[in-house]
C-alpha positions as CSV (number, residue, x, y, z in Angstrom):
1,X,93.3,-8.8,47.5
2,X,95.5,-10.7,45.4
3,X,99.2,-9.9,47.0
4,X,101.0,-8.6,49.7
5,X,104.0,-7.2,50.1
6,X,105.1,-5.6,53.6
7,X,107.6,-2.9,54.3
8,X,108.9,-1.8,57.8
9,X,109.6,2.0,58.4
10,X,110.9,3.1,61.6
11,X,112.2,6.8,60.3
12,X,111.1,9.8,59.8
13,X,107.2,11.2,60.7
14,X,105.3,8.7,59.0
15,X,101.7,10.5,58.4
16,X,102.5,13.8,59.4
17,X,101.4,13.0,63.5
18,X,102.3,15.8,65.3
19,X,104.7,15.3,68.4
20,X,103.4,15.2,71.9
21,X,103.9,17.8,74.3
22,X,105.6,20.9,74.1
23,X,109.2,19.3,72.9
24,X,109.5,16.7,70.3
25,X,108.3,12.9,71.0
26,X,111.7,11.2,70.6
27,X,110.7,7.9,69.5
28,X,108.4,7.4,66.0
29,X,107.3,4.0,65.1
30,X,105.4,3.0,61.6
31,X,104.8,0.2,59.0
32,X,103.2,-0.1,56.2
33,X,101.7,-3.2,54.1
34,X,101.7,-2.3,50.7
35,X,98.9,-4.6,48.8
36,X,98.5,-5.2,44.8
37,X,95.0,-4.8,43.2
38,X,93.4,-4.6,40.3
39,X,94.0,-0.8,39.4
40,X,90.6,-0.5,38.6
41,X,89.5,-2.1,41.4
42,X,91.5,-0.2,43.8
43,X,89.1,1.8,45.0
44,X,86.4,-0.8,45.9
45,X,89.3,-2.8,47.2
46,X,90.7,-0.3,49.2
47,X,87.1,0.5,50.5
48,X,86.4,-3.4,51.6
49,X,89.1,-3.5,53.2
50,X,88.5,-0.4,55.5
51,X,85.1,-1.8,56.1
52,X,86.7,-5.3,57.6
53,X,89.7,-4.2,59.1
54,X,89.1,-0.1,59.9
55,X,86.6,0.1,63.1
56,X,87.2,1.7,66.3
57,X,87.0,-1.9,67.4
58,X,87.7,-3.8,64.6
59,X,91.2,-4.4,65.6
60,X,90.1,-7.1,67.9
61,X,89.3,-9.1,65.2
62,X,92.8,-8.7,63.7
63,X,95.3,-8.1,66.3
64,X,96.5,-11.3,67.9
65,X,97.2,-9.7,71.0
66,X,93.5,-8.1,71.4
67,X,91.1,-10.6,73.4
68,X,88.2,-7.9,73.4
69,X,87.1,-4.3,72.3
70,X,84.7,-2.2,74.8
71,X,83.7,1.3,73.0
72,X,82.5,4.2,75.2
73,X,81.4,7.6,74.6
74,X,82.0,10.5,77.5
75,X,80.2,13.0,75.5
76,X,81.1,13.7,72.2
77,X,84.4,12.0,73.2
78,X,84.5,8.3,71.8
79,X,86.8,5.6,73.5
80,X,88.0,2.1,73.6
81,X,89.5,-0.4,76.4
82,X,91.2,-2.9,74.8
83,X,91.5,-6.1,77.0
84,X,94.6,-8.1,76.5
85,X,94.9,-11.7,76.3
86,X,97.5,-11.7,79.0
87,X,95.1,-9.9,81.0
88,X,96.1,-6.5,80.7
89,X,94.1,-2.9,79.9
90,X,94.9,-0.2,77.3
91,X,92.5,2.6,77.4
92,X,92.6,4.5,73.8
93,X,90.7,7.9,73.1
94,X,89.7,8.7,69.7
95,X,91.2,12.3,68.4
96,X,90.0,12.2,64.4
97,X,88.4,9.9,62.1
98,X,88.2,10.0,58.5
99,X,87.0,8.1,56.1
100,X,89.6,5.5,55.9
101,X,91.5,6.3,58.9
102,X,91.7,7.2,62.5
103,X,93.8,9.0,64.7
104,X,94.3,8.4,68.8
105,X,95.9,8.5,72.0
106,X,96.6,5.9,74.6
107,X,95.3,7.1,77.7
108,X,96.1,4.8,80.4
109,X,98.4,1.4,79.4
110,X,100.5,-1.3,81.3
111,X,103.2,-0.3,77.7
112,X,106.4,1.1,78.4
113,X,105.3,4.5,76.4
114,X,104.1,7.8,77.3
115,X,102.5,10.5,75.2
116,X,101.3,7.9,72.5
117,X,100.1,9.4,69.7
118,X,98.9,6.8,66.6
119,X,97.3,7.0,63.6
120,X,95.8,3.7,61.7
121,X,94.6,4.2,57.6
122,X,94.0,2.7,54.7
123,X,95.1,4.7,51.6
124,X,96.1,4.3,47.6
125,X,99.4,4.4,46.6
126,X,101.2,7.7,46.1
127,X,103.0,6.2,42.7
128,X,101.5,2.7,42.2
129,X,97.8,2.9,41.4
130,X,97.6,-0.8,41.7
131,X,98.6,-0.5,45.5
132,X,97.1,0.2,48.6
133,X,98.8,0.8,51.6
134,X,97.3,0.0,55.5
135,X,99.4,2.5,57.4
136,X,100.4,2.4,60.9
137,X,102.7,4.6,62.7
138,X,103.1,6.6,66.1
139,X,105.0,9.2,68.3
140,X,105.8,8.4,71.8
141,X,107.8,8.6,74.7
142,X,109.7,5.7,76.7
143,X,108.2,5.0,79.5
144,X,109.8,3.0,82.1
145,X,112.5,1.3,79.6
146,X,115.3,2.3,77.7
147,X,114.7,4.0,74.0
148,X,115.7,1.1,72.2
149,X,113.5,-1.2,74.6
150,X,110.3,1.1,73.8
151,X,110.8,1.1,70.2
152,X,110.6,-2.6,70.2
153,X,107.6,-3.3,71.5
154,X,105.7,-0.8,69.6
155,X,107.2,-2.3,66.7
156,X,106.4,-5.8,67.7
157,X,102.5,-4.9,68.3
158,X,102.5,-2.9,64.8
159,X,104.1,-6.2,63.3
160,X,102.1,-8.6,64.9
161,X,99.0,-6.7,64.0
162,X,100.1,-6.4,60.3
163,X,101.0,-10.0,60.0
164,X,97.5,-11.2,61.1
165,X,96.3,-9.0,58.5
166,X,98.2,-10.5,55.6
167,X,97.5,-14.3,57.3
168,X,93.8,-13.9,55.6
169,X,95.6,-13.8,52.1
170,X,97.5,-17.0,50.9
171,X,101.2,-16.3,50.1
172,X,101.8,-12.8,51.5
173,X,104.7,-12.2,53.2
174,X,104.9,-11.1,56.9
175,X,105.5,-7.2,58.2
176,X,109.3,-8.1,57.6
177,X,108.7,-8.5,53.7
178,X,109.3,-12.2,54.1
């Protein structure tokens, strides 16, 4: 992968999730690194990149925060605990997987969120065909904190995790576009 550039949303539905519960989460979170290929590599690019980055446990190998993945199945039902490096537990359940992309819930967490819905992809472009885009967004509820309080560490653990990702390639800028 030859550059990246980052972009931060934080409005709108990013991937169509749908919203928890009967009423609307009220809090959505998303970024999205936008990375330049070859456009006719794109495809292969886009595909080796799933392959190091796109497992149900993969993200302990990127995400700075992650000190180890544990996957589990309770029947057809796959999940993962994610150990913290300051100790703490998420427990995740997978809802969907495609081919380049997943979509889960947090089931139990020590975060300040409630009816967490996420979904993590890799996808082309939808008007650059020298572009991929690694997608990452979410509905939730606060939890505990205020909105605004929420919002920022989801945020910060979507940035964090897209930053690492980008650290692997000389001269991309971080999940602020810097």
């Amino acid at each position: 992968m030859k550059h990246f550039l980052a972009t931060a949303l934080v409005t709108g539905l990013a991937m169509g999730l749908p919203m928890a519960g009967a009423g609307a989460a009220s809090l959505v979170s998303a970024k999205k690194l936008e990375i330049n290929v070859e456009e006719a590599k794109a495809e292969a690019e886009r595909a080796a990149l799933w392959e190091k980055i796109g497992g149900w446990c993969a993200i302990a190998e990127w995400h700075p925060a992650i000190a180890k993945c544990e996957d589990s199945k309770d029947g057809d039902t796959e999940f993962r605990t994610l150990t913290l490096k300051d100790g703490g537990v998420i427990k995740e359940k997978l809802l969907e997987r495609g081919t380049t992309s997943y979509k889960y819930e947090i089931i139990e967490s020590p975060l300040p969120v409630k009816n967490y819905t996420a979904m993590f992809s890799v996808a082309p472009d939808d008007d650059d065909l020298d572009e991929i885009n690694v997608m990452w967004s979410a509905t939730y509820d606060a939890n505990g904190k205020d909105d605004k309080e929420a919002r920022k560490v989801i945020d910060g653990i979507f940035k964090a995790g897209f930053d690492s990702i980008k650290a692997k390639h000389a001269g991309a800028p971080d999940a602020d576009g810097k």
